[in-house]
N, C-alpha and C positions, 0 to 999 in steps of 0.2 A: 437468261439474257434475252431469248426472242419474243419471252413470253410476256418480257417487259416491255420489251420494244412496237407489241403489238398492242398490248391495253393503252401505249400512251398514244400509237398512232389512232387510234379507235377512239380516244377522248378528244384528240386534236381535231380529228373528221367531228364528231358529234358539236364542237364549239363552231369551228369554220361552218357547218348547218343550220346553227340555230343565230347566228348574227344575224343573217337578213331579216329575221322575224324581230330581233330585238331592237334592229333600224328602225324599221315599220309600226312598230310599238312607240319610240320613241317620237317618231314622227307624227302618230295620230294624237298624243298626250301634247304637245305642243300644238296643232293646230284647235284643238277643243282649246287650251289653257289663252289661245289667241281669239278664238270667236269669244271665250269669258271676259273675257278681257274687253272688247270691243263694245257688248252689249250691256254695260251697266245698268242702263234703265231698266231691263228686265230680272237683273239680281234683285235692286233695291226695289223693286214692284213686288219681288217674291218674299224676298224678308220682312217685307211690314207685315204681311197676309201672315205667314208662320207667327212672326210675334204676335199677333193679334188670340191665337188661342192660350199662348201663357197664361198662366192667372200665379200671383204669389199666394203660398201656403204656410201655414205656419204647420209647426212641429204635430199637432193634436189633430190636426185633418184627415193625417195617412194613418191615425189609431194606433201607434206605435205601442203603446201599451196591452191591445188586445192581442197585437203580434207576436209580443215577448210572451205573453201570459200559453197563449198555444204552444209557442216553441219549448215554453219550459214544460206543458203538460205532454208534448212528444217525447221529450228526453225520459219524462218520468215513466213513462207507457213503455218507452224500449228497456230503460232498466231494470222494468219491475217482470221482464220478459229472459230476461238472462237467469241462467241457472247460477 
């Protein structure tokens, strides 16, 4: 019985410790989500720049066939490696 009464006093101590952090935590994600908020001109300045390296691809770009053809010659390599 004490030895219950002392793990749950010891988890109540360790929450009542860590709430101010998790105030403060809370409190700085809201003031960043408030200056994002405010500066738009700077998001949409940043996202044309990022989309500007996209480029669309089709399927035969990434060589997807030379891909598979390796992965099947690894599978073949390991099991021709097993007794």
């Amino acid at each position: 019985m004490v030895g219950n009464f002392v793990r749950l006093s010891l988890s109540m101590l360790l929450i009542l410790l860590s709430l101010p952090f998790l105030a403060i935590s809370f409190l700085v994600a809201a003031l960043c989500a408030a200056v994002a908020a405010l500066l738009p001109r700077f998001h949409r300045q940043q996202r044309a720049d990022a989309m500007a390296f996209v480029k669309p691809r089709t399927a035969d770009q990434f060589g997807f066939d030379d891909a598979v053809s390796a992965y099947e010659n690894l599978i073949g390599t390991h099991a021709w490696k097993r007794p």
